[in-house]
N, CA, C and O atoms as a MOPAC input file, in Angstrom:
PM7 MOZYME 1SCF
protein

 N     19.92100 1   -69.58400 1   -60.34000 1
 C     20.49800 1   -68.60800 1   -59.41400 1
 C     20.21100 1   -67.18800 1   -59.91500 1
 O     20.37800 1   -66.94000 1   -61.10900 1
 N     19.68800 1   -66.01800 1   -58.86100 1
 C     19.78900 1   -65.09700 1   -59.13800 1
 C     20.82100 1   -64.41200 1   -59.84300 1
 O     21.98900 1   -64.69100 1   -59.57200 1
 N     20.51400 1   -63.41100 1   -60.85500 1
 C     21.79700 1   -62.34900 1   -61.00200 1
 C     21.30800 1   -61.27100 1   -60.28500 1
 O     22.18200 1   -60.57300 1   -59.77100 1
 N     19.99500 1   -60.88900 1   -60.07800 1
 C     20.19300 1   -60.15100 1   -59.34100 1
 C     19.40900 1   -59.93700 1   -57.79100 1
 O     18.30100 1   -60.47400 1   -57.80200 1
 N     19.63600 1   -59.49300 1   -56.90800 1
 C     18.90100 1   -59.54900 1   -55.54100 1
 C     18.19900 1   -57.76300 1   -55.48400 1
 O     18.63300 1   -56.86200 1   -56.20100 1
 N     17.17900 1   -57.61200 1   -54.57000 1
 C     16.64000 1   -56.58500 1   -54.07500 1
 C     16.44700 1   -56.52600 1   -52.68100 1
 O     15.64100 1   -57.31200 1   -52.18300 1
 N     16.99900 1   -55.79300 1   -52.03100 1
 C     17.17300 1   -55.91900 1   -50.56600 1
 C     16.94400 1   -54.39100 1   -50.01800 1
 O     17.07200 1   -53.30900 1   -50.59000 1
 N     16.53900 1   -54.74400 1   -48.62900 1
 C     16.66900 1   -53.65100 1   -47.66600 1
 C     17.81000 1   -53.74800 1   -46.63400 1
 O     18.75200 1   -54.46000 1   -46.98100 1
 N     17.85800 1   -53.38800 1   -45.90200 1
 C     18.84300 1   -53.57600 1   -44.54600 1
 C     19.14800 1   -52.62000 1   -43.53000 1
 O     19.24100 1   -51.44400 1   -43.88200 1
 N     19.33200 1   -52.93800 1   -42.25300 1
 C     20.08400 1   -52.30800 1   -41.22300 1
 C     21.01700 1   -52.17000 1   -40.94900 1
 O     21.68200 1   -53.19500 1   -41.10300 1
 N     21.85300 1   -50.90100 1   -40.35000 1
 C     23.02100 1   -50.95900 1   -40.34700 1
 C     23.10200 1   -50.51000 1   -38.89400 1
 O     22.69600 1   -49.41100 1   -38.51500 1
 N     23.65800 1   -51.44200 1   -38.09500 1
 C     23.90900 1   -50.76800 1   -36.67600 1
 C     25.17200 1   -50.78700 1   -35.79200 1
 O     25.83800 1   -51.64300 1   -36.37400 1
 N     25.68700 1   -50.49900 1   -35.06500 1
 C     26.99900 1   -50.65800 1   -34.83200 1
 C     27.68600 1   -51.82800 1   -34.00900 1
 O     28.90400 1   -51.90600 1   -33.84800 1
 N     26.61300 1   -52.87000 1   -33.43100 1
 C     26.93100 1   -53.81400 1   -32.34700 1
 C     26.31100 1   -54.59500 1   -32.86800 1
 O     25.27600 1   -54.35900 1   -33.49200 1
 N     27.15100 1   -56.37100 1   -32.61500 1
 C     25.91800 1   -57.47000 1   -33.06700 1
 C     24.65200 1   -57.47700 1   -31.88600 1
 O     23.63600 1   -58.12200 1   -32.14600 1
 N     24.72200 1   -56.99800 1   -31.04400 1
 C     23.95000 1   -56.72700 1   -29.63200 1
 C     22.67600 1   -56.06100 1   -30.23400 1
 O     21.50200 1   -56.41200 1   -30.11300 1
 N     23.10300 1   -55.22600 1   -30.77400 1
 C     21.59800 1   -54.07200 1   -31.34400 1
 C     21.12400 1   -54.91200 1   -32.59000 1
 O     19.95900 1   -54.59300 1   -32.83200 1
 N     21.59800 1   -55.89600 1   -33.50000 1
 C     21.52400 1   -55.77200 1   -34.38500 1
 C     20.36600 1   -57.45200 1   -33.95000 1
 O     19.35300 1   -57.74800 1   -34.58400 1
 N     20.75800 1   -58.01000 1   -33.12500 1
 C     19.98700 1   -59.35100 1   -32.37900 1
 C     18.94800 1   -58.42800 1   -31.73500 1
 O     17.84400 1   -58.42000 1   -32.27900 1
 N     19.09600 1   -57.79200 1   -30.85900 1
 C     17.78900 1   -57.36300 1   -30.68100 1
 C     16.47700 1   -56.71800 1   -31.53600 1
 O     15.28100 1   -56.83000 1   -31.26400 1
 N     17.22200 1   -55.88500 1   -32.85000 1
 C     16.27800 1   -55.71100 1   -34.12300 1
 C     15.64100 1   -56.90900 1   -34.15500 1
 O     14.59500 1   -57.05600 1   -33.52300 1
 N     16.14100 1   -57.83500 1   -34.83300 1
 C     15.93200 1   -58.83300 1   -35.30400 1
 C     14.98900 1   -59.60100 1   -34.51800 1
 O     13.90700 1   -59.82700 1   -35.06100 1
 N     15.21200 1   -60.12700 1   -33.14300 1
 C     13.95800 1   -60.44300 1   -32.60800 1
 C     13.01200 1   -59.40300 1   -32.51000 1
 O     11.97200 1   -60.01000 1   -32.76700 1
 N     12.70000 1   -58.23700 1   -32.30600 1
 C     11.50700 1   -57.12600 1   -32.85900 1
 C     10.76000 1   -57.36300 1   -33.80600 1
 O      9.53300 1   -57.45700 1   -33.77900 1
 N     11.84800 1   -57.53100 1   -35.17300 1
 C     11.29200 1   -57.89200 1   -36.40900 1
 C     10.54800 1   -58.91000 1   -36.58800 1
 O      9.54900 1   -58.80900 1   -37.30000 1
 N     10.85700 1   -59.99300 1   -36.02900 1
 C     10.50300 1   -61.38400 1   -35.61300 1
 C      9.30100 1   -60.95500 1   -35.00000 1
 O      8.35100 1   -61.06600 1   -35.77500 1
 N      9.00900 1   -60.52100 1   -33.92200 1
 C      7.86600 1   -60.41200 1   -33.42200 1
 C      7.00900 1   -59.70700 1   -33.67900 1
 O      6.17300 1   -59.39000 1   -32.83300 1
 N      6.97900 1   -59.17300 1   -35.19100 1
 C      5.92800 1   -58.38600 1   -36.01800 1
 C      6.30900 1   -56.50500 1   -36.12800 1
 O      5.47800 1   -55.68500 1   -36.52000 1
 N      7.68300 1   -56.16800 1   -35.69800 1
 C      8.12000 1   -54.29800 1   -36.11400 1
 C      8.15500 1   -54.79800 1   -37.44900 1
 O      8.29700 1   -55.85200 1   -38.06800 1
 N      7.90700 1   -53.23500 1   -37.66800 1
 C      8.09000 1   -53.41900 1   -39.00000 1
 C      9.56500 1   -53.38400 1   -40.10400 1
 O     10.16400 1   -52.32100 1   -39.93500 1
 N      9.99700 1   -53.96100 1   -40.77400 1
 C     10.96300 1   -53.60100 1   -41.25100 1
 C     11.53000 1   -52.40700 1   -41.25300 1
 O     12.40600 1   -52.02500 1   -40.47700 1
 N     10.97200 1   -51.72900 1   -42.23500 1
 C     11.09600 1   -50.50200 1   -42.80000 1
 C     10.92700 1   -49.64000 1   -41.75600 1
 O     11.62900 1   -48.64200 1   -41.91800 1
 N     10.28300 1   -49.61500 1   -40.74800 1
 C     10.11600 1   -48.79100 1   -39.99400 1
 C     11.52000 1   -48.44300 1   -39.13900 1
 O     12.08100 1   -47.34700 1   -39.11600 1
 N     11.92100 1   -49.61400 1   -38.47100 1
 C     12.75700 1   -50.11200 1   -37.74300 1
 C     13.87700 1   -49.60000 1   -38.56500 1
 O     14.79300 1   -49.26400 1   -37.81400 1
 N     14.17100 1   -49.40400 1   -39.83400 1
 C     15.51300 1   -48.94400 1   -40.49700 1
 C     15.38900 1   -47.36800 1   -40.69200 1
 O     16.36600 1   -46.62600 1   -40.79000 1
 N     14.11100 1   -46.96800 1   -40.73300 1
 C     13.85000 1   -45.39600 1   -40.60700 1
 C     14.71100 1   -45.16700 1   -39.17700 1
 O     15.82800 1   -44.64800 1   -39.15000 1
 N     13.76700 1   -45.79300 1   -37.64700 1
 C     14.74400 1   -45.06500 1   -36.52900 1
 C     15.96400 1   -45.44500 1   -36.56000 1
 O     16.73900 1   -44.48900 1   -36.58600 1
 N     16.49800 1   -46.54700 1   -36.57000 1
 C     17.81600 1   -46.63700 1   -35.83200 1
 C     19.21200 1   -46.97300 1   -37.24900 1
 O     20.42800 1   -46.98600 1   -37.05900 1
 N     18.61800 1   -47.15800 1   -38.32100 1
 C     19.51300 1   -47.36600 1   -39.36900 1
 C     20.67800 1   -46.21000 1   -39.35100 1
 O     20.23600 1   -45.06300 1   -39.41800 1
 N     22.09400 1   -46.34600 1   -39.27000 1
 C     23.43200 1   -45.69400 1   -39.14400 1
 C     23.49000 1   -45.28200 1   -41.15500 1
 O     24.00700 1   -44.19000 1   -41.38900 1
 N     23.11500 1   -45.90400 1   -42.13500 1
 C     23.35100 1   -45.88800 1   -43.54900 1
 C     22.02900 1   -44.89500 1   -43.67000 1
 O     20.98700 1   -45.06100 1   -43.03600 1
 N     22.33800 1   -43.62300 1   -44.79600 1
 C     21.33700 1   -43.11300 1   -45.11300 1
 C     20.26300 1   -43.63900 1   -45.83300 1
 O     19.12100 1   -43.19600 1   -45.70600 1
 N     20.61500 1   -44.73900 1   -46.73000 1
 C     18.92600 1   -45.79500 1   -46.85300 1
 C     18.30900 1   -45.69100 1   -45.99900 1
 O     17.13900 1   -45.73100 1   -46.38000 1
 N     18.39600 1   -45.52300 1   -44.57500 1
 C     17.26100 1   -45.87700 1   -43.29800 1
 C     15.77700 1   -44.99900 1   -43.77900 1
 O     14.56600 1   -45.21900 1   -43.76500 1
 N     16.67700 1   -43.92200 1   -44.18800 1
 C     15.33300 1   -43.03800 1   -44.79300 1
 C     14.53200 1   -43.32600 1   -45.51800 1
 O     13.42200 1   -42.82400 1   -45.33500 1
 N     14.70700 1   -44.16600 1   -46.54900 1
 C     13.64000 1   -44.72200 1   -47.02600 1
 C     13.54400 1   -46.19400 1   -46.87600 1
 O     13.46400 1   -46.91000 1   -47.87500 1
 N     13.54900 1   -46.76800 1   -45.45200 1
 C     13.21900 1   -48.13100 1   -44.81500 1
 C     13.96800 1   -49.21200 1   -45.35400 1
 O     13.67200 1   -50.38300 1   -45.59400 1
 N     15.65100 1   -48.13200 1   -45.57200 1
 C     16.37800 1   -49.26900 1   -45.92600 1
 C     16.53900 1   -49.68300 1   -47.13900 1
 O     17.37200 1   -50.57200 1   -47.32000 1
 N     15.85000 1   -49.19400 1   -48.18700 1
 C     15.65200 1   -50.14200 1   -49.44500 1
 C     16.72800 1   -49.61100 1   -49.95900 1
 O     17.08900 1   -48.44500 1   -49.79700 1
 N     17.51200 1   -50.80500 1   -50.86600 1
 C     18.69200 1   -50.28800 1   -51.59900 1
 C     18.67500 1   -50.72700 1   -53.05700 1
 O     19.68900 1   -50.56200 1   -53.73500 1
 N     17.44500 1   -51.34400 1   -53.64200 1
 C     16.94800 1   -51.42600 1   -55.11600 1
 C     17.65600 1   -52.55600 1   -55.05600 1
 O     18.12900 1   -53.19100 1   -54.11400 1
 N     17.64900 1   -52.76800 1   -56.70700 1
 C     17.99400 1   -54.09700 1   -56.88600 1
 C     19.86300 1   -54.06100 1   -57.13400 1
 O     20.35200 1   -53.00500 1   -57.53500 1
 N     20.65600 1   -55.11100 1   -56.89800 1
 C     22.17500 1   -54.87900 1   -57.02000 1
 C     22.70400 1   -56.39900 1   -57.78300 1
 O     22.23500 1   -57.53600 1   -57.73300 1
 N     23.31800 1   -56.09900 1   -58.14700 1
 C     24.26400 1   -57.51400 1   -58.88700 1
 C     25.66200 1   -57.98800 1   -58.10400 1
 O     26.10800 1   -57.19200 1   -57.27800 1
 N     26.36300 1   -59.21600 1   -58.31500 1
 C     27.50500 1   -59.08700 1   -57.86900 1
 C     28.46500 1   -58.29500 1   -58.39100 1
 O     28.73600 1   -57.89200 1   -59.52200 1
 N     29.20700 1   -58.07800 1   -56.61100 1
 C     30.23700 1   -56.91600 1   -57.69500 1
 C     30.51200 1   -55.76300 1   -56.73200 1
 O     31.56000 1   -55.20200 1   -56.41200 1
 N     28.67800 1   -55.51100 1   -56.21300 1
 C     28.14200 1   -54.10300 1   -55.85200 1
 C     28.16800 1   -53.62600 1   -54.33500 1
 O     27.92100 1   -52.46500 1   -54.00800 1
 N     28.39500 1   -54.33400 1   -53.71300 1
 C     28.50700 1   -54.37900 1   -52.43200 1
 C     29.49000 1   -55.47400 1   -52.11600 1
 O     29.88100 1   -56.47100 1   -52.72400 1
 N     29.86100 1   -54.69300 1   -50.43200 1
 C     31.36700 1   -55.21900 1   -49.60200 1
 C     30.96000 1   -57.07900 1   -49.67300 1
 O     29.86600 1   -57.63500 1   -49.57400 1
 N     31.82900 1   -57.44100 1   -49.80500 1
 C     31.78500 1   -59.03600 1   -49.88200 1
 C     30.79800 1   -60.37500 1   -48.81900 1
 O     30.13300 1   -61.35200 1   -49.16600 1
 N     31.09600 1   -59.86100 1   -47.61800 1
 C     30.25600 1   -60.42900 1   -46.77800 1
 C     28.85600 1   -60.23700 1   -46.91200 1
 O     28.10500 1   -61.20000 1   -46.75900 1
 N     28.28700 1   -58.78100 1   -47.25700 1
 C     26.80300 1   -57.97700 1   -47.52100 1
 C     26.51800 1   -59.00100 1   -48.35600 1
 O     25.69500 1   -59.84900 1   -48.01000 1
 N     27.25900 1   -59.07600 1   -49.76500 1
 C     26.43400 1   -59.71100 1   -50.86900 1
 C     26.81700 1   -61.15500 1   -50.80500 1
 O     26.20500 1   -61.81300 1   -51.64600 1
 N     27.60100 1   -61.81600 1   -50.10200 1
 C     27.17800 1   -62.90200 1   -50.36700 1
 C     26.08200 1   -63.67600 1   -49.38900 1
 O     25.63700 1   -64.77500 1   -49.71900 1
 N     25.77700 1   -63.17400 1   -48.45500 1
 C     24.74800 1   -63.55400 1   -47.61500 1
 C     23.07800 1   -62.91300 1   -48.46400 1
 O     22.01600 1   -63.52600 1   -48.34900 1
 N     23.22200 1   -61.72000 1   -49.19300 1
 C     22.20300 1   -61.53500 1   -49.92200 1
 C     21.69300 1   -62.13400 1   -50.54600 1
 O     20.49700 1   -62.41100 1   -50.45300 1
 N     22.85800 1   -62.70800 1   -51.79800 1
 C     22.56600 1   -64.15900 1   -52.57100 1
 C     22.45500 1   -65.34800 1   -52.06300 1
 O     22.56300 1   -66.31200 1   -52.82000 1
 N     22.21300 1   -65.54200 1   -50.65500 1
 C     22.47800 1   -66.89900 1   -50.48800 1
 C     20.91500 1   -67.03400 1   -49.71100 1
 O     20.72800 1   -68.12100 1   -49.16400 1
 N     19.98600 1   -66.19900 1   -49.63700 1
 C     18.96300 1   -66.05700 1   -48.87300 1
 C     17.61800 1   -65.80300 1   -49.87100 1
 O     17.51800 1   -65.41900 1   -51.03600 1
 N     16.60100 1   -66.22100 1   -48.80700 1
 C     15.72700 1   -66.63800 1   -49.86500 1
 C     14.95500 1   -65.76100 1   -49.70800 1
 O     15.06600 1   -65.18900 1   -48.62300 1
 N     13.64900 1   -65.15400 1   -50.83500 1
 C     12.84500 1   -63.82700 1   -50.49300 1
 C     11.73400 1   -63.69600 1   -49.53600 1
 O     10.69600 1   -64.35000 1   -49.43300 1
 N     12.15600 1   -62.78000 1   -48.91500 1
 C     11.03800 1   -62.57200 1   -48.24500 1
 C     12.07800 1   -62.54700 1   -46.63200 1
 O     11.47700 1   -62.19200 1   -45.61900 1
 N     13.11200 1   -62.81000 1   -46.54400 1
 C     14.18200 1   -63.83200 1   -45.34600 1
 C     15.09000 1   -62.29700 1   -44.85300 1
 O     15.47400 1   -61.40900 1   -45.61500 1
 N     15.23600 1   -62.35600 1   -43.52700 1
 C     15.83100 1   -61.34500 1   -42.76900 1
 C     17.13700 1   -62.32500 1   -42.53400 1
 O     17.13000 1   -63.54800 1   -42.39300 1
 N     18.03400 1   -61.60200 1   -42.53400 1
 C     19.22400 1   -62.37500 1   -42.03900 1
 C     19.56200 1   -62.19800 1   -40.58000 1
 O     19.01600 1   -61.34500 1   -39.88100 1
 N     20.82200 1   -63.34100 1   -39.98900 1
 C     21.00500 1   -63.16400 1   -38.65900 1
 C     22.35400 1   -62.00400 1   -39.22000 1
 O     22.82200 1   -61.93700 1   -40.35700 1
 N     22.76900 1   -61.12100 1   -37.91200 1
 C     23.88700 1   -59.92600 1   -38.59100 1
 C     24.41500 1   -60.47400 1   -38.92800 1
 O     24.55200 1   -61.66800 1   -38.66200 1
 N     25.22200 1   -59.50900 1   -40.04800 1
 C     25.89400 1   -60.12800 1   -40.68400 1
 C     27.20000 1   -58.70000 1   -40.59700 1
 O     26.89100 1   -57.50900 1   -40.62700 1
 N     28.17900 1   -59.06400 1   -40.52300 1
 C     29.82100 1   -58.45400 1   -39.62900 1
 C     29.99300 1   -57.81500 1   -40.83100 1
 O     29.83000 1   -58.66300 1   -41.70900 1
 N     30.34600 1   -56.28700 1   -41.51500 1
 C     31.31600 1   -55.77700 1   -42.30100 1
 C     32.17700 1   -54.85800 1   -41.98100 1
 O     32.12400 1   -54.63500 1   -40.77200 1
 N     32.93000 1   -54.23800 1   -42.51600 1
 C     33.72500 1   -52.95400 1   -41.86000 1
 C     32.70900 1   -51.47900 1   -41.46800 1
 O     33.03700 1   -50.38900 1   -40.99900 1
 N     31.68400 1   -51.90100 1   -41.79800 1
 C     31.13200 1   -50.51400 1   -41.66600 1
 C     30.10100 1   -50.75400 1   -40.36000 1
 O     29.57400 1   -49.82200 1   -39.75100 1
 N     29.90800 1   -52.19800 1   -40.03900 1
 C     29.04200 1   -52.28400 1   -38.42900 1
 C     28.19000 1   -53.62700 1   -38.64400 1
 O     28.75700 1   -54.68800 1   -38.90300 1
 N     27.12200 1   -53.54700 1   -38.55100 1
 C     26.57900 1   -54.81500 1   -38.60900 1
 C     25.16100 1   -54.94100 1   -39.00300 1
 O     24.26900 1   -54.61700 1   -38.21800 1
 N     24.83000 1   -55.55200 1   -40.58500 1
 C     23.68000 1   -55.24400 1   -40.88400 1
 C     22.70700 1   -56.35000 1   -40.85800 1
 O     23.03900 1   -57.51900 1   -41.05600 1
 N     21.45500 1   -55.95400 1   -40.60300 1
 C     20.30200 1   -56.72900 1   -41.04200 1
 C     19.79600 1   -56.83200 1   -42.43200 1
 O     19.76500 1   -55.71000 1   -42.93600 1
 N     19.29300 1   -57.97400 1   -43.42700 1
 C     19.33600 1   -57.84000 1   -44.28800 1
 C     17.77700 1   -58.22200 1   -44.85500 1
 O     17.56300 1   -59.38900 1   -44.52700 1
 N     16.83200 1   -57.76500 1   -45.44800 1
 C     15.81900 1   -58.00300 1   -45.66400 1
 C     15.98500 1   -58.53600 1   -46.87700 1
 O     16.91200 1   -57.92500 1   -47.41000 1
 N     15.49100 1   -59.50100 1   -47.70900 1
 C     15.62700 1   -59.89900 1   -49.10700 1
 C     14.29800 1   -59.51800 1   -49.44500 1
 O     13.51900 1   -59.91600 1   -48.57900 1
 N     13.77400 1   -58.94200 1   -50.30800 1
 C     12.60900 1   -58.81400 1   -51.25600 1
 C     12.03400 1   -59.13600 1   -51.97400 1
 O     10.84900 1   -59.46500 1   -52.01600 1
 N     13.25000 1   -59.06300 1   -53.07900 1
 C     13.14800 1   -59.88500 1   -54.47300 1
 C     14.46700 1   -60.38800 1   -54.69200 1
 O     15.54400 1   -60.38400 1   -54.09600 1
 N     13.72000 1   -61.07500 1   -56.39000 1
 C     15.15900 1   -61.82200 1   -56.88700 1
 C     15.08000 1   -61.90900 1   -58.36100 1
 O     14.23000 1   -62.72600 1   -58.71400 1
 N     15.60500 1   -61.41200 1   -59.18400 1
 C     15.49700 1   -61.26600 1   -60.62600 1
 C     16.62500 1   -62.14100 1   -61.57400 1
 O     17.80900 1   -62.00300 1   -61.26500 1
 N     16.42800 1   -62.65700 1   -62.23500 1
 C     17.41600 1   -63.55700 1   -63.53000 1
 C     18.26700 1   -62.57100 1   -64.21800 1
 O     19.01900 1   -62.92900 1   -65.12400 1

């Protein structure tokens, strides 16, 4: 098991917007791009990326769907208090 994950993500305010990313993404947008326009979290600016994080580091729902996904894997939204994010996994470090 990872200790640690490297992720990007979207943050948008509706699971509505956040399903429609997602099929986009699916159909070849680009990640990063896609978190430049419409990302609500100032990561969007740089396509989302939020480096690498451990547990601990993020709201509970964020990270445990982070760790539970495999690299390279977009998640379906995922619900926190702050709106509803897409989650890109990247990497995964020991």
């Amino acid at each position: 098991m990872a200790n640690f994950v490297k992720a990007s993500h979207i943050l948008v305010r509706t699971e509505e917007e956040a399903l429609k990313l997602k099929a986009e993404i699916e159909n070849g947008k680009d990640f990063a791009e896609a978190a430049m326009e419409v990302s609500l979290c100032p990561s969007g600016q740089n396509g989302g990326d939020l480096g690498f994080f451990s547990r601990g580091q993020m709201v509970k729902e964020f990270e445990d769907a982070a760790f539970s996904m495999q690299k390279g894997e977009v998640s379906s939204p995922i619900r926190t208090q702050f709106g509803y994010h897409l989650i890109y996994l990247t990497d995964t470090q020991d």
